[in-house]
mmCIF file as Biopython writes it, N, C-alpha, C and O atoms, coordinates in Angstrom:
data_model
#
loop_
_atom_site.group_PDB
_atom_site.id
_atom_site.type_symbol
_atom_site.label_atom_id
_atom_site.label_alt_id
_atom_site.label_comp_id
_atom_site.label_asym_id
_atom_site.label_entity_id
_atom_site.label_seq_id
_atom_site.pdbx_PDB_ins_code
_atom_site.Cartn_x
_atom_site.Cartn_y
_atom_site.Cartn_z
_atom_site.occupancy
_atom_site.B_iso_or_equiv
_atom_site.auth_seq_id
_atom_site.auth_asym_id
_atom_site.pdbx_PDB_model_num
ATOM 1   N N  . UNK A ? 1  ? 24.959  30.446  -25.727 1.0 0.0 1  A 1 
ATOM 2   C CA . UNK A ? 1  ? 25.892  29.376  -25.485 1.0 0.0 1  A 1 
ATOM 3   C C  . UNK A ? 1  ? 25.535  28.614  -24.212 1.0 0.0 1  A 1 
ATOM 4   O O  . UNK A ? 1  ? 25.639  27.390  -24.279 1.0 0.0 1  A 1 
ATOM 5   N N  . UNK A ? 2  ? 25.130  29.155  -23.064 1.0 0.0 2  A 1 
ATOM 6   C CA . UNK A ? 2  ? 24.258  28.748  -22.040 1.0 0.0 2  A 1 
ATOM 7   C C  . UNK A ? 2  ? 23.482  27.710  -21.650 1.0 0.0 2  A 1 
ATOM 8   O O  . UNK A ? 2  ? 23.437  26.760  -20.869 1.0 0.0 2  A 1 
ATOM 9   N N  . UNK A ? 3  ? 22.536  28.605  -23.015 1.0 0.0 3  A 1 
ATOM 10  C CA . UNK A ? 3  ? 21.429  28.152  -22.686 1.0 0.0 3  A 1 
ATOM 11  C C  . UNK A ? 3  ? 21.535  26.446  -23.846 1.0 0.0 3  A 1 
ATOM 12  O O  . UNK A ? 3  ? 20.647  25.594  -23.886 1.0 0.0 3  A 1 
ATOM 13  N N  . UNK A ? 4  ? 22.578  26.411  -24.466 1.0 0.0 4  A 1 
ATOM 14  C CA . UNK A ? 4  ? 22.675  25.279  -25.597 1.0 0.0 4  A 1 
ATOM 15  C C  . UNK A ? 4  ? 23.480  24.411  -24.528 1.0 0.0 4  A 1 
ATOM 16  O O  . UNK A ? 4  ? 23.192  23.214  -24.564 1.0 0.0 4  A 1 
ATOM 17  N N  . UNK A ? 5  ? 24.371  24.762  -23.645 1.0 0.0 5  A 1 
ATOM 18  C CA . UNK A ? 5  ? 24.759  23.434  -22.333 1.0 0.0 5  A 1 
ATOM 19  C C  . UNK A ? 5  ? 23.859  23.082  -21.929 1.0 0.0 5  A 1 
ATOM 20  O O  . UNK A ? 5  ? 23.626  21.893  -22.148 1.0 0.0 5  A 1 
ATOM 21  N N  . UNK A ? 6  ? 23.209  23.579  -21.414 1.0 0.0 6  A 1 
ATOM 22  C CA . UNK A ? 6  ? 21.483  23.274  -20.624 1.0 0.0 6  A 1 
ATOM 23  C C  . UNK A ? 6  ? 21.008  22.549  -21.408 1.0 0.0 6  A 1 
ATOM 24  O O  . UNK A ? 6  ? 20.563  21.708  -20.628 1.0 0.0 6  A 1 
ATOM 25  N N  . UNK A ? 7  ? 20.579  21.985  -22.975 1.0 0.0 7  A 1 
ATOM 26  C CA . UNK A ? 7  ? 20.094  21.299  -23.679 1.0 0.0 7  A 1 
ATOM 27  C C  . UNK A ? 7  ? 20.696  20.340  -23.342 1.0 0.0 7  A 1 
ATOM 28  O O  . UNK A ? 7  ? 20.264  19.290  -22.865 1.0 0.0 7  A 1 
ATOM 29  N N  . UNK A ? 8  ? 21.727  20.648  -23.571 1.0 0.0 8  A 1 
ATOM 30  C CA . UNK A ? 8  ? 22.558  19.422  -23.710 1.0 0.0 8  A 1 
ATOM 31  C C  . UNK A ? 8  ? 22.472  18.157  -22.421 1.0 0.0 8  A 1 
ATOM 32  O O  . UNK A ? 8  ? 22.517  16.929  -22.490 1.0 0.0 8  A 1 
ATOM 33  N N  . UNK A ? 9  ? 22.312  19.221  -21.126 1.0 0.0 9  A 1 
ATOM 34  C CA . UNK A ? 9  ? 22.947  18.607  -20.166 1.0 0.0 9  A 1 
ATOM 35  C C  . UNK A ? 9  ? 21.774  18.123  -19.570 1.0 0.0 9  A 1 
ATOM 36  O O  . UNK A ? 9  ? 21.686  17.471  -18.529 1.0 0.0 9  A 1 
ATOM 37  N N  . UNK A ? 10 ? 20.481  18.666  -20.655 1.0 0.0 10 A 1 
ATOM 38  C CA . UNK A ? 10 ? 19.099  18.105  -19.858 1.0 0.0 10 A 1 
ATOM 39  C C  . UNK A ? 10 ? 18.977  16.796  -20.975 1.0 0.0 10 A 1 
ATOM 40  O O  . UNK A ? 10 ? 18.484  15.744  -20.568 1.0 0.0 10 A 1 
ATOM 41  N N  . UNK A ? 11 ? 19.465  16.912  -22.447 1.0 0.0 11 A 1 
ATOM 42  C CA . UNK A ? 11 ? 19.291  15.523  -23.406 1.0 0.0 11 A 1 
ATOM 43  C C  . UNK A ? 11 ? 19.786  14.394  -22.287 1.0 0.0 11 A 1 
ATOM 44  O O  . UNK A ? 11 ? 19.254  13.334  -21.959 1.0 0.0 11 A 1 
ATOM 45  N N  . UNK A ? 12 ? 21.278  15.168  -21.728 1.0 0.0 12 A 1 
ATOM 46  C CA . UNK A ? 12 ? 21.701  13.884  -21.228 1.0 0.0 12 A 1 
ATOM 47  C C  . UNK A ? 12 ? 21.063  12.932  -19.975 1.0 0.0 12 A 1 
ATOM 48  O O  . UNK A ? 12 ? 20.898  11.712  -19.993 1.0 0.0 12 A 1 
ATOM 49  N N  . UNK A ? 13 ? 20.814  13.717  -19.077 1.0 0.0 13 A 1 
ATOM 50  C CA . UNK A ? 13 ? 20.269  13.311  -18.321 1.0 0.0 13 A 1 
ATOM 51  C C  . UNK A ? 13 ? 18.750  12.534  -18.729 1.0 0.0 13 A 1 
ATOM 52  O O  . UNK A ? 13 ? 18.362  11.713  -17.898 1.0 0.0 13 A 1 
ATOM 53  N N  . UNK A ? 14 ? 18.271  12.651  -19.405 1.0 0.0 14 A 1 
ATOM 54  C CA . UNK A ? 14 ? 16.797  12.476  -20.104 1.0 0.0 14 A 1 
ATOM 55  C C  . UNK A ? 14 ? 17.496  10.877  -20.390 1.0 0.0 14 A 1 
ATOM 56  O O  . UNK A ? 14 ? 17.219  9.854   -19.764 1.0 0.0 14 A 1 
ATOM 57  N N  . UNK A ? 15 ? 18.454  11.017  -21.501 1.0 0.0 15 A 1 
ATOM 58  C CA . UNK A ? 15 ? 18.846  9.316   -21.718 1.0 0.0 15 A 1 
ATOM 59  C C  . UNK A ? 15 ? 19.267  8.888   -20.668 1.0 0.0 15 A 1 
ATOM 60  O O  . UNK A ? 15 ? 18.784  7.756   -20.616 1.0 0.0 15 A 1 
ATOM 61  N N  . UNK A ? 16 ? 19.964  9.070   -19.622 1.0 0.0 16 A 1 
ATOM 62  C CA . UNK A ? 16 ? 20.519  8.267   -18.557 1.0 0.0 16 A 1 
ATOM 63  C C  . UNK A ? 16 ? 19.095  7.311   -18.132 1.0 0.0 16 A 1 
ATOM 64  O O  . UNK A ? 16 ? 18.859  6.104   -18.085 1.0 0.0 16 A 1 
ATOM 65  N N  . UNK A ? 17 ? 18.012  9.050   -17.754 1.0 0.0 17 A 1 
ATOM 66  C CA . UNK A ? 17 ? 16.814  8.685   -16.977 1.0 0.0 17 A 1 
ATOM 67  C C  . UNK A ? 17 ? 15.817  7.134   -17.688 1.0 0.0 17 A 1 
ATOM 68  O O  . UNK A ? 17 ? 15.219  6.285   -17.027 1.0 0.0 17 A 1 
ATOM 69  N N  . UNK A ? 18 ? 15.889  7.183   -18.485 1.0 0.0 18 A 1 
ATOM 70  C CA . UNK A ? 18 ? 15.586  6.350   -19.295 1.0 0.0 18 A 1 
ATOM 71  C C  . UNK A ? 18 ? 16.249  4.786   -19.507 1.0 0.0 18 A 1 
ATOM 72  O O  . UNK A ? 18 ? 15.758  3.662   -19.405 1.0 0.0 18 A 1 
ATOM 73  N N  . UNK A ? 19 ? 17.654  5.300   -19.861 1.0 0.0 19 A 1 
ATOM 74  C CA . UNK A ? 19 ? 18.203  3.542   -19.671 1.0 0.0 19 A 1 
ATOM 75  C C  . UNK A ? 19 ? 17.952  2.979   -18.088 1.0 0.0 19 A 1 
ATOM 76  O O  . UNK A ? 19 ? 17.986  1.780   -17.810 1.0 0.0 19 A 1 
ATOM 77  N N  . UNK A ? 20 ? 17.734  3.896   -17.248 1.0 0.0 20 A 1 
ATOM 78  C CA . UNK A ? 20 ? 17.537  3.318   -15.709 1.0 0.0 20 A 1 
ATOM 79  C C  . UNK A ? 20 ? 16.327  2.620   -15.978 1.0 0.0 20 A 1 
ATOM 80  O O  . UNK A ? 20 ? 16.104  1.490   -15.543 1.0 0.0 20 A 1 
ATOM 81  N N  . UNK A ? 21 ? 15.077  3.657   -17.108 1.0 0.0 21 A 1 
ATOM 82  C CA . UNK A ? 21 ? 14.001  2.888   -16.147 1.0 0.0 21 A 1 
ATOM 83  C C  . UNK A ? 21 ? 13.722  1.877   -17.026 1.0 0.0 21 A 1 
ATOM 84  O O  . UNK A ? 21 ? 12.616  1.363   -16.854 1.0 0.0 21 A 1 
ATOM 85  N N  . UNK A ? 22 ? 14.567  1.318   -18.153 1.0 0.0 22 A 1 
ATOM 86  C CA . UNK A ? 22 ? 14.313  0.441   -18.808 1.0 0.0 22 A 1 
ATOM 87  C C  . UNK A ? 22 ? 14.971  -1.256  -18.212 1.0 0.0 22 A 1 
ATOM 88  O O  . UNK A ? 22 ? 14.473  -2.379  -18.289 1.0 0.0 22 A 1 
ATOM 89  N N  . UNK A ? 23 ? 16.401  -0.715  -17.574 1.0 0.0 23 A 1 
ATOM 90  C CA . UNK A ? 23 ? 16.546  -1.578  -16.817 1.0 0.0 23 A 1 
ATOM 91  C C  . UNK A ? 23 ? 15.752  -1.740  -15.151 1.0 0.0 23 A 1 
ATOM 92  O O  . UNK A ? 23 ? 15.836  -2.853  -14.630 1.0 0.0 23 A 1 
ATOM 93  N N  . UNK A ? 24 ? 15.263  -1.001  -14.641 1.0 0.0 24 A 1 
ATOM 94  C CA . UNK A ? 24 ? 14.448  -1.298  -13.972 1.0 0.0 24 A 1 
ATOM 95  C C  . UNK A ? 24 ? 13.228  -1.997  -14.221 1.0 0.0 24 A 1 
ATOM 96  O O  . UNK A ? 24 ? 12.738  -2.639  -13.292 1.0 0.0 24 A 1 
ATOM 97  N N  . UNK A ? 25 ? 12.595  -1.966  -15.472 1.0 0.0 25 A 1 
ATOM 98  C CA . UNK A ? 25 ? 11.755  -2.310  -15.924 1.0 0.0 25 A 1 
ATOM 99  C C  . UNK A ? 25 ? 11.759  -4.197  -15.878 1.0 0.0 25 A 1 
ATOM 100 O O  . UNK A ? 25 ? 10.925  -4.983  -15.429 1.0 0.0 25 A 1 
ATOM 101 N N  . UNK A ? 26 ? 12.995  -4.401  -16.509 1.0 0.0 26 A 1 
ATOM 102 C CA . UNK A ? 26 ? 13.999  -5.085  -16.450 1.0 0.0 26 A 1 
ATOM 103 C C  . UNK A ? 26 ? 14.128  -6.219  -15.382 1.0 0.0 26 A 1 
ATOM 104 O O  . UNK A ? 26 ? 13.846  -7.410  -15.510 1.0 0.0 26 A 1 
ATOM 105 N N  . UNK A ? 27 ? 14.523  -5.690  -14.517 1.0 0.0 27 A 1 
ATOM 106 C CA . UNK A ? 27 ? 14.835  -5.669  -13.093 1.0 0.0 27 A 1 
ATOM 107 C C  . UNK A ? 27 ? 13.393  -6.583  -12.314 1.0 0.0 27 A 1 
ATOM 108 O O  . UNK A ? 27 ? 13.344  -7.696  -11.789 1.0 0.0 27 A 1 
ATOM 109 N N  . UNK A ? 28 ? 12.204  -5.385  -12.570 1.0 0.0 28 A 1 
ATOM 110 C CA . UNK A ? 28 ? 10.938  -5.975  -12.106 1.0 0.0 28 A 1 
ATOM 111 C C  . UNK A ? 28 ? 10.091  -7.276  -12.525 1.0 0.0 28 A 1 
ATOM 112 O O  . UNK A ? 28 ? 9.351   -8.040  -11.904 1.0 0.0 28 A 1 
ATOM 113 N N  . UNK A ? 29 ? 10.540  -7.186  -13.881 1.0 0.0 29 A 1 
ATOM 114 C CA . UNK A ? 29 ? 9.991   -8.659  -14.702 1.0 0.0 29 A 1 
ATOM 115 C C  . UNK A ? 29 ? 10.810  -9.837  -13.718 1.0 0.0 29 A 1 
ATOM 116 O O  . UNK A ? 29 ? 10.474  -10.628 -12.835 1.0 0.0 29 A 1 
ATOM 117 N N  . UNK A ? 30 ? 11.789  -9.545  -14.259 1.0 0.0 30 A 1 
ATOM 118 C CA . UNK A ? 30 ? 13.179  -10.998 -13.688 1.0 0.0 30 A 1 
ATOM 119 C C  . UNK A ? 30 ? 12.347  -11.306 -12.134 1.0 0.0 30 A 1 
ATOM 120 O O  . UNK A ? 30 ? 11.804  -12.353 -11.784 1.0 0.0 30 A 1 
ATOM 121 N N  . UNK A ? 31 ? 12.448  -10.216 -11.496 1.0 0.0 31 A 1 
ATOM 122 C CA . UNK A ? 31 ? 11.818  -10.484 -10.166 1.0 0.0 31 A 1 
ATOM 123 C C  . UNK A ? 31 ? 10.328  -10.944 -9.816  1.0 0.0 31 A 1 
ATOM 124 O O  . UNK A ? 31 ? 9.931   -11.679 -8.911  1.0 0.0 31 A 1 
ATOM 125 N N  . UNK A ? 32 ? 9.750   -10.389 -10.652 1.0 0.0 32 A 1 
ATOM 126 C CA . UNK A ? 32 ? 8.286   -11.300 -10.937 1.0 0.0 32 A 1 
ATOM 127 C C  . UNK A ? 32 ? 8.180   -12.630 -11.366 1.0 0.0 32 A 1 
ATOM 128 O O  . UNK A ? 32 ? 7.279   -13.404 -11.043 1.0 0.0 32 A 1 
ATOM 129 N N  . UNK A ? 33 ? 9.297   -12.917 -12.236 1.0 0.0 33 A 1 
ATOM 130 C CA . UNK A ? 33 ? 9.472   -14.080 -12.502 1.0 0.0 33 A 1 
ATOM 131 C C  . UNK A ? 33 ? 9.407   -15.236 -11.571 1.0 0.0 33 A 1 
ATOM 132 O O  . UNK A ? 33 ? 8.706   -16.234 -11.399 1.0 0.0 33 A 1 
ATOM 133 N N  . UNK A ? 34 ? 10.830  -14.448 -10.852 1.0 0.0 34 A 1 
ATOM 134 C CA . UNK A ? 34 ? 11.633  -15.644 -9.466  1.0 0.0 34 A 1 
ATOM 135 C C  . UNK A ? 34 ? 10.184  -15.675 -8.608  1.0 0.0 34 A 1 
ATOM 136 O O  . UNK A ? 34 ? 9.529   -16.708 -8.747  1.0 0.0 34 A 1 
ATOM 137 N N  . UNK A ? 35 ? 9.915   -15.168 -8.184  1.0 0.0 35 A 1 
ATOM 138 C CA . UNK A ? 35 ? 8.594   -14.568 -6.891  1.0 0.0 35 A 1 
ATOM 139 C C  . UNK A ? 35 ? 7.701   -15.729 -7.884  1.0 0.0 35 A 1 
ATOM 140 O O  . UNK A ? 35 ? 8.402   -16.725 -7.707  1.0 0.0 35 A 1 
ATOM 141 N N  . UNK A ? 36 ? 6.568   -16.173 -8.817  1.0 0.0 36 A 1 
ATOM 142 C CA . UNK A ? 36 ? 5.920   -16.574 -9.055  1.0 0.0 36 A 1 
ATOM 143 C C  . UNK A ? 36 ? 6.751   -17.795 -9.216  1.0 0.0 36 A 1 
ATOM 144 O O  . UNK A ? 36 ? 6.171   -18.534 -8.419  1.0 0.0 36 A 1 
ATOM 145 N N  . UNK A ? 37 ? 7.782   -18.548 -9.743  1.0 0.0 37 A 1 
ATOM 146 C CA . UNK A ? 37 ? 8.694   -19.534 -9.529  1.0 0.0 37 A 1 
ATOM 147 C C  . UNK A ? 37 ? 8.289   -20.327 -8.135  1.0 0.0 37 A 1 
ATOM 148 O O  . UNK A ? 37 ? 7.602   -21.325 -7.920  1.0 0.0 37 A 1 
ATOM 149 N N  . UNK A ? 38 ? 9.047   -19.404 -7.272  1.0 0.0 38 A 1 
ATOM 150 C CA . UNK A ? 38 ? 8.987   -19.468 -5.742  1.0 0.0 38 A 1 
ATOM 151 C C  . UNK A ? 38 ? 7.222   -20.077 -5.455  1.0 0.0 38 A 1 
ATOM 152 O O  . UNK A ? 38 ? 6.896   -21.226 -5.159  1.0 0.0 38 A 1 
ATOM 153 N N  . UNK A ? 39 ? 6.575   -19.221 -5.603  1.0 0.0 39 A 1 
ATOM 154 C CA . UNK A ? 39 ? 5.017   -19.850 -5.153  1.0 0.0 39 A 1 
ATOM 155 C C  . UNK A ? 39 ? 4.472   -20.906 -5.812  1.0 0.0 39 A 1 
ATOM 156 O O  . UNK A ? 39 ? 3.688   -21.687 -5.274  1.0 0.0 39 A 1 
ATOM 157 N N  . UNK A ? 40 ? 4.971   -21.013 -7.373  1.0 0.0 40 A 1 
ATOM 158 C CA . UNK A ? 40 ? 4.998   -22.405 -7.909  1.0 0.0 40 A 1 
ATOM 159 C C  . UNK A ? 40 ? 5.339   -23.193 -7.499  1.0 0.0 40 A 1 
ATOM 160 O O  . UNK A ? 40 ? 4.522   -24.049 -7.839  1.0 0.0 40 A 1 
ATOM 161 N N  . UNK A ? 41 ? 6.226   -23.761 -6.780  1.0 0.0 41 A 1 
ATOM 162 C CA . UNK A ? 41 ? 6.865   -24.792 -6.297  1.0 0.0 41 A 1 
ATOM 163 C C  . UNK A ? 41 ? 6.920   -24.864 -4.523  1.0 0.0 41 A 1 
ATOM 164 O O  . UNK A ? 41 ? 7.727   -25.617 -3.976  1.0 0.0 41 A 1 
ATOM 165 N N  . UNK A ? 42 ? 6.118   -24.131 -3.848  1.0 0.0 42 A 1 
ATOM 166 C CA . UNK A ? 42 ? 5.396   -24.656 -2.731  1.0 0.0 42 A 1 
ATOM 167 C C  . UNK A ? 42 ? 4.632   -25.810 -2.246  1.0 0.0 42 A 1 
ATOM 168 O O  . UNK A ? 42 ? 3.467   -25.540 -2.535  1.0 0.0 42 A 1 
ATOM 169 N N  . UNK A ? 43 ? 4.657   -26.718 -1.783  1.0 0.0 43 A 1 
ATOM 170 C CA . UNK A ? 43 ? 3.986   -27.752 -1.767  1.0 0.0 43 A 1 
ATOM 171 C C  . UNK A ? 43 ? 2.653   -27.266 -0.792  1.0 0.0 43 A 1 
ATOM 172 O O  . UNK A ? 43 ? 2.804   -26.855 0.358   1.0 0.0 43 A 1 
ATOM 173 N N  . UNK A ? 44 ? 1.852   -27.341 -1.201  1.0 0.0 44 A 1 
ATOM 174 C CA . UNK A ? 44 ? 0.069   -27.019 -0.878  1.0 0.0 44 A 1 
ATOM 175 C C  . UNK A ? 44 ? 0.030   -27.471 0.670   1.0 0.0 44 A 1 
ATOM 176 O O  . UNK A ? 44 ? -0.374  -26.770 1.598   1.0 0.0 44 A 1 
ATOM 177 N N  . UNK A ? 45 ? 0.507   -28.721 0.756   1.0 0.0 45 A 1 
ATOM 178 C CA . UNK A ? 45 ? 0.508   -29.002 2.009   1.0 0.0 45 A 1 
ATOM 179 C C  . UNK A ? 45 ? 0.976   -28.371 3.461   1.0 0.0 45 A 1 
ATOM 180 O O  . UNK A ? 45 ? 0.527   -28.642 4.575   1.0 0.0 45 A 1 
ATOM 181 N N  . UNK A ? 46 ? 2.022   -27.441 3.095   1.0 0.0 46 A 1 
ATOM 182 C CA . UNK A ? 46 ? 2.630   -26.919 3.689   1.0 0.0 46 A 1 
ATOM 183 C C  . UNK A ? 46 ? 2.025   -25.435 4.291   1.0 0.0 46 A 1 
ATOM 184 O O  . UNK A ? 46 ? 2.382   -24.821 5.297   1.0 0.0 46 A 1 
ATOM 185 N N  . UNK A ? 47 ? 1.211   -25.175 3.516   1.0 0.0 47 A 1 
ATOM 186 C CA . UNK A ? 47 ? 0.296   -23.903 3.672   1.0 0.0 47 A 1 
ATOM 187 C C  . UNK A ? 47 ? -0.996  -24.334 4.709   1.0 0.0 47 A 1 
ATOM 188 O O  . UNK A ? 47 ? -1.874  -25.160 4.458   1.0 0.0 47 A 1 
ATOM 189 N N  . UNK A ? 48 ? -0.841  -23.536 5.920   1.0 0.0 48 A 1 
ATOM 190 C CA . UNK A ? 48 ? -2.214  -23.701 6.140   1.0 0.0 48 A 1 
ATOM 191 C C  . UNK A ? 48 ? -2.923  -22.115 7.008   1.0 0.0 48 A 1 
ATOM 192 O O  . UNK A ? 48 ? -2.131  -21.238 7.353   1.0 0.0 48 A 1 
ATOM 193 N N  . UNK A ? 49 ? -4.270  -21.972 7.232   1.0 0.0 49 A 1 
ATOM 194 C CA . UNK A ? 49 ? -4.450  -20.819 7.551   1.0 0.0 49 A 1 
ATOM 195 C C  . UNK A ? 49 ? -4.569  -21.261 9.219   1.0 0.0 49 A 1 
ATOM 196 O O  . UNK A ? 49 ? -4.006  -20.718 10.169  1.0 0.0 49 A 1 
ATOM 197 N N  . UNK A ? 50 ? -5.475  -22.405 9.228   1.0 0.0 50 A 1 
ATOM 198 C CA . UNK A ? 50 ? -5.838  -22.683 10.720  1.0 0.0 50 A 1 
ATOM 199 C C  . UNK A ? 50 ? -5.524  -24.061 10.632  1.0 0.0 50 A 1 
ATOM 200 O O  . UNK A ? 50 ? -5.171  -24.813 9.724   1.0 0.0 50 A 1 
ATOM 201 N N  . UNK A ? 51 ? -5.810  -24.196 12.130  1.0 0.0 51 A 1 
ATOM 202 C CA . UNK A ? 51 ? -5.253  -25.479 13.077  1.0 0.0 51 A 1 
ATOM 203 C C  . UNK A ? 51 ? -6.314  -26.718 12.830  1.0 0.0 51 A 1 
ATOM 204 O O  . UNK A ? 51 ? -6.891  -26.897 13.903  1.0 0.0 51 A 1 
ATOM 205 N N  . UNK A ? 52 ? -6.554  -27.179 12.334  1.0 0.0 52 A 1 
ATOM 206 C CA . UNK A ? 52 ? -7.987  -28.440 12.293  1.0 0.0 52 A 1 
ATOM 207 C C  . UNK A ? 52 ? -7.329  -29.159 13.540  1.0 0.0 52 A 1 
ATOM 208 O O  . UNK A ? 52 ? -6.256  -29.746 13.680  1.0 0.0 52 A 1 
ATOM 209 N N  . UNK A ? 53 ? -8.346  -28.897 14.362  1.0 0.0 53 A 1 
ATOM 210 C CA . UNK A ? 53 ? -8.579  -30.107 15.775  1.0 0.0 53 A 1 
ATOM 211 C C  . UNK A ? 53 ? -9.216  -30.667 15.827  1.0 0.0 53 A 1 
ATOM 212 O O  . UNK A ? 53 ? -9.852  -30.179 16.761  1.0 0.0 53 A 1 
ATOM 213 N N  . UNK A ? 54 ? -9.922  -31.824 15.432  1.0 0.0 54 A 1 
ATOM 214 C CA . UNK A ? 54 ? -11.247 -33.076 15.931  1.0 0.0 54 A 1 
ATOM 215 C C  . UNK A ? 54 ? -11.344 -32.736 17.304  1.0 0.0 54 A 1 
ATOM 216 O O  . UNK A ? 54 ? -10.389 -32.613 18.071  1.0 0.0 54 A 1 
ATOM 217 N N  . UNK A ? 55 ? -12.481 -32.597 17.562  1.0 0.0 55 A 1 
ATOM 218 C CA . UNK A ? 55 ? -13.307 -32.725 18.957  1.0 0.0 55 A 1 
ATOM 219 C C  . UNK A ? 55 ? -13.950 -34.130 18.481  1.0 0.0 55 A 1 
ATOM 220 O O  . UNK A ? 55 ? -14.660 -34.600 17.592  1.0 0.0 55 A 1 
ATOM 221 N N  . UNK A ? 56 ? -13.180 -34.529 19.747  1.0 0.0 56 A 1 
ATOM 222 C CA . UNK A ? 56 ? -14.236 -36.254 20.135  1.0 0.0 56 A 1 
ATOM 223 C C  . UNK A ? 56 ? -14.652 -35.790 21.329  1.0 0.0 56 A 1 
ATOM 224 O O  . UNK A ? 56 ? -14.016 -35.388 22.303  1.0 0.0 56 A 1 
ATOM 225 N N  . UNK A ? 57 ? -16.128 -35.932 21.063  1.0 0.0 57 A 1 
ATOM 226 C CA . UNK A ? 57 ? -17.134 -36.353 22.173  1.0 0.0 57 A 1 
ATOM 227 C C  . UNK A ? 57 ? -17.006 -37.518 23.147  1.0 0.0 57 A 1 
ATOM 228 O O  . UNK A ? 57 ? -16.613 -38.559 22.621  1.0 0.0 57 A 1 
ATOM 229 N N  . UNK A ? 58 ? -17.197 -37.554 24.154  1.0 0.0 58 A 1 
ATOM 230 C CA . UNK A ? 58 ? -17.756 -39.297 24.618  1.0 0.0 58 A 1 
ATOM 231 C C  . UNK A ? 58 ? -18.897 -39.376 24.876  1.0 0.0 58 A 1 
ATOM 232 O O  . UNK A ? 58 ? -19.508 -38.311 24.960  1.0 0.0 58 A 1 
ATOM 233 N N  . UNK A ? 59 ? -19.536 -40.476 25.071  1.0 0.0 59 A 1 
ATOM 234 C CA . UNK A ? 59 ? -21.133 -40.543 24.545  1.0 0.0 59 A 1 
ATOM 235 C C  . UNK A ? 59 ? -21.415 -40.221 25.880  1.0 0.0 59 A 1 
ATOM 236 O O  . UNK A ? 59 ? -22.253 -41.073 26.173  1.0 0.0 59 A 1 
ATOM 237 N N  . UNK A ? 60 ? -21.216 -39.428 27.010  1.0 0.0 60 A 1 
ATOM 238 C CA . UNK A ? 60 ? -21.705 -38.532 28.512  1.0 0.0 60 A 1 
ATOM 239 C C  . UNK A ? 60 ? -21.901 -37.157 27.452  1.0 0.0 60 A 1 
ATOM 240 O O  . UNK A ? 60 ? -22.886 -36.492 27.772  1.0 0.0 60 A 1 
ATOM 241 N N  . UNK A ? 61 ? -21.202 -36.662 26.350  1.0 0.0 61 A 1 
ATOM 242 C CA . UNK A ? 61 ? -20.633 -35.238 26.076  1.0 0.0 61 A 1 
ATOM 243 C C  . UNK A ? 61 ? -22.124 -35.253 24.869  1.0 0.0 61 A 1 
ATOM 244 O O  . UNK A ? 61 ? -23.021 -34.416 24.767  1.0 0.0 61 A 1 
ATOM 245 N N  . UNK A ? 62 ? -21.875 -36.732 23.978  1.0 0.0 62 A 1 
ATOM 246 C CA . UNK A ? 62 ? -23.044 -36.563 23.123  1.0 0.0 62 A 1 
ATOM 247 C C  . UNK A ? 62 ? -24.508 -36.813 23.626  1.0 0.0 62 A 1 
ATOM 248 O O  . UNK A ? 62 ? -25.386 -36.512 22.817  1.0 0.0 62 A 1 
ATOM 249 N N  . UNK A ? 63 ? -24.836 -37.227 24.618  1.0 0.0 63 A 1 
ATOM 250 C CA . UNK A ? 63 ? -26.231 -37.768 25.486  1.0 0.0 63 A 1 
ATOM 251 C C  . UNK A ? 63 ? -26.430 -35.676 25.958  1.0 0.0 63 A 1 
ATOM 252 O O  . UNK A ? 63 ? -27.477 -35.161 25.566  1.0 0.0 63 A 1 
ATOM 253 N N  . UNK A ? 64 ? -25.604 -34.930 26.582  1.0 0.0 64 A 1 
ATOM 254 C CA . UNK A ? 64 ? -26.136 -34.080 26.925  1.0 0.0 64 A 1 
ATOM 255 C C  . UNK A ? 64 ? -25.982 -33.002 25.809  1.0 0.0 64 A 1 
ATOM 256 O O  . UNK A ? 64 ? -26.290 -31.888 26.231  1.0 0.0 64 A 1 
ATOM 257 N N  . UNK A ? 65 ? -25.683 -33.014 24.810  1.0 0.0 65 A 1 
ATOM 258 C CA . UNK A ? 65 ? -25.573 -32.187 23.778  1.0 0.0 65 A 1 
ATOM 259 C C  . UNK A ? 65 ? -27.075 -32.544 22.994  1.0 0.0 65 A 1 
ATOM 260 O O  . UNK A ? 65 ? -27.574 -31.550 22.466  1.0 0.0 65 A 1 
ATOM 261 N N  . UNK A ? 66 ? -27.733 -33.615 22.870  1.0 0.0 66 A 1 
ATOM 262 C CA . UNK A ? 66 ? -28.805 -33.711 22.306  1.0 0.0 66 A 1 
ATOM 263 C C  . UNK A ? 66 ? -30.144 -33.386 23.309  1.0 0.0 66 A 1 
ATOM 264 O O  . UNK A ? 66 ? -31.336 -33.093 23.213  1.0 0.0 66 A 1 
ATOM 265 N N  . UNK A ? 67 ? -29.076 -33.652 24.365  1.0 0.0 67 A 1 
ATOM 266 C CA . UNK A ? 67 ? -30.688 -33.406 25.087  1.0 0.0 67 A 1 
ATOM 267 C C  . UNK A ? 67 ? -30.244 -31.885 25.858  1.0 0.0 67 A 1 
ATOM 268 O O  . UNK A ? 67 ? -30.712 -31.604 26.961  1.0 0.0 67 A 1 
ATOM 269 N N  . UNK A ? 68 ? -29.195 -30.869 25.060  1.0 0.0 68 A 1 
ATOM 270 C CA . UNK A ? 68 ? -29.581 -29.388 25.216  1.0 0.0 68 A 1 
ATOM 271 C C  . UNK A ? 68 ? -28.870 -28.740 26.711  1.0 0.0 68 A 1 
ATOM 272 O O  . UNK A ? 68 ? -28.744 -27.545 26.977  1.0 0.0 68 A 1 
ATOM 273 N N  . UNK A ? 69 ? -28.516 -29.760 27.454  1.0 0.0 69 A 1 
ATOM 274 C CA . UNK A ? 69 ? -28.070 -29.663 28.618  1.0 0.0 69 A 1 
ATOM 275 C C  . UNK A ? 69 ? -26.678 -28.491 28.470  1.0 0.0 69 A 1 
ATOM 276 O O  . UNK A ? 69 ? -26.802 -27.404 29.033  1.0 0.0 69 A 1 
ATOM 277 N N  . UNK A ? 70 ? -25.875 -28.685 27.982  1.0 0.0 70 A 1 
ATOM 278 C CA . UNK A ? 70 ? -24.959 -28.038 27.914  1.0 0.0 70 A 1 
ATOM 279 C C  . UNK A ? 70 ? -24.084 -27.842 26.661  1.0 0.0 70 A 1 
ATOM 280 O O  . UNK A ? 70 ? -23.099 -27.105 26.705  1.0 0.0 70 A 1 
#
């Protein structure tokens, strides 16, 4: 008689364990969804890794750069 609760009480738990991980499953899609949504609709521009600075020379900076000086 025991040992037939114990079945029982392990069936049950077995389905609980299960509808969790189906809604988790669930759960992770929806959220993969939003998350790739989200990076879809970033504007490109807005992303950057580094700083772009122009270096202007003046022609004192380019005269000694060709001729190695500094």
């Amino acid at each position: 008689m025991k040992n037939q609760k114990s079945i029982a009480e392990l069936q049950k738990s077995l389905k609980l364990l299960n509808e969790e991980k189906v809604l988790n499953e669930k759960t992770n899609e929806e959220e993969k969804k939003k998350f790739s949504n989200l990076i879809k609709n970033i504007d490109p521009s807005e992303i950057r890794n580094t700083i772009f600075v122009e270096k202007k020379f003046t022609l004192w900076d380019r005269i000694k750069r060709v001729l190695g000086i500094s």
